[in-house]
C-alpha positions in Angstrom: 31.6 -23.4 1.0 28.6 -22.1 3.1 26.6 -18.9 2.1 25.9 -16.6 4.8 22.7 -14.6 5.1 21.9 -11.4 7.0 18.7 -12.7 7.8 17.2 -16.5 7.7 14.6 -18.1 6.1 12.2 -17.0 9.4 13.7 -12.9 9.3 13.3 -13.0 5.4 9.6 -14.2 6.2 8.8 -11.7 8.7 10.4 -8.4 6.8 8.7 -9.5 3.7 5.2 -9.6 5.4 5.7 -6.2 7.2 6.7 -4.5 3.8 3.3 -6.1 2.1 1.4 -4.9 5.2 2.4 -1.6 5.8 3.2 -1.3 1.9 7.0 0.6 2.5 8.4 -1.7 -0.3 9.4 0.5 -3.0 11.7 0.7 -6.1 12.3 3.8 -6.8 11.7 7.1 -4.3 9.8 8.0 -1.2 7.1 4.8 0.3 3.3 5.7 -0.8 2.4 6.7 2.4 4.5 9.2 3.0 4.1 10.6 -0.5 -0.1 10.8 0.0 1.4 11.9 3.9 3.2 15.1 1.8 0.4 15.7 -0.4 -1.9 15.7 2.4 0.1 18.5 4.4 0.5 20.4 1.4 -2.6 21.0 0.7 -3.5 21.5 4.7 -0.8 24.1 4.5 -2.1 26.2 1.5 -6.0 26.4 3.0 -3.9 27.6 6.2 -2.7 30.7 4.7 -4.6 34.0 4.8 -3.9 35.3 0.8 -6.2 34.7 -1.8 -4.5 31.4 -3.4 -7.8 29.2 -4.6 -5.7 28.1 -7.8 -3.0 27.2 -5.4 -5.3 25.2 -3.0 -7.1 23.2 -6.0 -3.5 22.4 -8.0 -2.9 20.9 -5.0 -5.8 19.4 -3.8 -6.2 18.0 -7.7 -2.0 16.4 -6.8 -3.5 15.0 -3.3 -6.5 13.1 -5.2 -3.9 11.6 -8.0 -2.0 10.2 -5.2 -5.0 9.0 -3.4 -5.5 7.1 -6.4 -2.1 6.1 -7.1 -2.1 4.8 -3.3 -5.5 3.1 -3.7 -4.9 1.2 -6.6 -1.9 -1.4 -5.3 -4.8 -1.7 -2.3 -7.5 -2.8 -4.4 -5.5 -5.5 -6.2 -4.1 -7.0 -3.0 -8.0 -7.0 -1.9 -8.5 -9.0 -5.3 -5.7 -11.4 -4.0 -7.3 -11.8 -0.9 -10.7 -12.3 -2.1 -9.0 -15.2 -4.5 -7.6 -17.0 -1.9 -10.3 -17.0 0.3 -12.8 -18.2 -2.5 -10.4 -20.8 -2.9 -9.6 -22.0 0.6 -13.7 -22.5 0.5 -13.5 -24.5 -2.3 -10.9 -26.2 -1.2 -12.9 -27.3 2.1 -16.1 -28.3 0.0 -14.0 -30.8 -1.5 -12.1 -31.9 1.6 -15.5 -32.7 2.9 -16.6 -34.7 0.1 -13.4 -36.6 0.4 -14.1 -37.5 3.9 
């Protein structure tokens, strides 16, 4: 009995490196960009209007700068991965070199 895949090994590849690069894996609700996209119009939208709503404008603006942080922080530790590997790929080629 064969299994059958939607995708193969090369799709599965591909998908999985556009998620990490454009970061629209999630588990549960909306992607992080367009939740820091929403925060950012809401915010736009409140200094738009004419009334007198500063408490509204910096509840808001306080919401958009949680999620900026929320977004930011899966960011810095994929830089941290990056950093890693490229620390060892050096490393790696110092000793390749000694080899030879």
């Amino acid at each position: 009995m064969s299994a059958h895949f939607a995708f193969g090994p090369q799709e599965d590849d591909a998908i999985i490196k556009h998620r990490l690069l454009t970061r629209t894996t999630t588990t549960r609700g909306e992607p992080p960009l367009k939740k820091l996209q929403k925060k950012f119009m809401s915010v736009a939208t409140e200094i738009d209007k004419d009334a007198d709503n500063t408490s509204d404008c910096e509840r808001r603006y306080k919401a958009f700068l949680q999620e900026i942080n929320t977004f930011e922080l899966p960011l810095l530790k994929s830089k941290a991965v990056v950093d890693a590997n490229i620390r060892e790929k050096e490393s790696f080629n110092e000793l390749q070199v000694e080899i030879e």
